[in-house]
N, C-alpha and C positions, 0 to 999 in steps of 0.2 A: 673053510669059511670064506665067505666073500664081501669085502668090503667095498664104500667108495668112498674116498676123503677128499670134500673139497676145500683147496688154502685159496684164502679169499686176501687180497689187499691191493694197495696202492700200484705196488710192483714185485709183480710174481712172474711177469713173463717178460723174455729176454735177461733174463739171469741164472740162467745154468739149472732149473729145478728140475725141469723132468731129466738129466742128464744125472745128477746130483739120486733121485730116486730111483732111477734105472739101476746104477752102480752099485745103491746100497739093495734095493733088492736082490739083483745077482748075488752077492757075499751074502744074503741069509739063504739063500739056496729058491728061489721064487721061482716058480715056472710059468704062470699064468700071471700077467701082469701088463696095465699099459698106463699112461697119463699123455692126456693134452691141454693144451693151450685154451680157454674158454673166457666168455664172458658172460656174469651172472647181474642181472639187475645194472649193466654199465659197472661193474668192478671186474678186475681181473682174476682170473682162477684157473687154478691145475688143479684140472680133477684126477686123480687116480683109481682106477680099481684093481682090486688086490687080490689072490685067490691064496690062502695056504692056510696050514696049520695054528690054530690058537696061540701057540709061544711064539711063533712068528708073525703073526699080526701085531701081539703086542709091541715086542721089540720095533716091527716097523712105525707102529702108534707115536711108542717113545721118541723115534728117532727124527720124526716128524715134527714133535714138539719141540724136540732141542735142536735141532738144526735147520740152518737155513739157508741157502747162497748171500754171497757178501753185499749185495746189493740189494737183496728183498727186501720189501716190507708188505710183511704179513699183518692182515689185522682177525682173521679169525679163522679157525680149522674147525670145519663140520666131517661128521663122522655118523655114515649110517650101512645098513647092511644093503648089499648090492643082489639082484635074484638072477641078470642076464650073464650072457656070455663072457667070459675073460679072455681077451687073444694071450696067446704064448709070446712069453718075454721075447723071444726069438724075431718073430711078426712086428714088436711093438718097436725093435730095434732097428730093425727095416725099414719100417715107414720111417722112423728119424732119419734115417740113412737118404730115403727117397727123398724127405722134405730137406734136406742140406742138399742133395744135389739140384734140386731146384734152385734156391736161395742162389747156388753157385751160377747157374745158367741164368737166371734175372739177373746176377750183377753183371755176366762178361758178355749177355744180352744188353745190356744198358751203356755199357762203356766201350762197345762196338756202335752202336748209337750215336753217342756224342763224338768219338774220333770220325767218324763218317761225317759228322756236321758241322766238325772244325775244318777237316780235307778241304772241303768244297768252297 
């Protein structure tokens, strides 16, 4: 089955979520899986979509419900069936991979910037 859940609130991004749902996916054994970063109507949202077996959707359901990163505020989780593509957990781990190693090259892009304009 394939889902997509999206956590809608104040502050969902920049606190560990998709990192937090990656992790727990892997430990249920999830193959097909990814979530990002979005904005829905000006709120913040991680959407996820999810591909596996019924006991395993639910457990991830649950686990959604009850857990959060230390810093979220969630104000609502929508839940419907998904019909497209799912990338491979593997794919969705990678582009995190790709997006921090950017993050890395903006900051020691920007702090080569300002030491170049303190030099001078």
């Amino acid at each position: 089955m394939k889902f997509k859940f999206s956590i809608e609130g104040k502050k969902t991004h920049d606190v560990g979520y998709r990192v937090l749902l990656v992790n727990k996916a892997v430990s249920l054994g999830v193959n097909n899986f990814y979530a990002s970063n979005t904005f829905i109507d000006d709120v913040q949202t991680v959407s996820v979509m999810i591909e596996a077996d019924d006991k395993i959707i639910e457990e991830f359901k649950a686990f959604i419900h009850s857990t959060k990163p230390k810093d979220a505020e969630v104000e609502n989780i929508k839940i419907e069936e998904y019909k497209r593509r799912i990338p491979t957990i593997e794919q969705c781990m990678q582009f995190y991979q790709i997006e921090q190693y950017d993050k890395l090259i903006q900051r020691y892009s920007n702090s080569i910037k300002i030491a170049g304009k303190t030099e001078q």
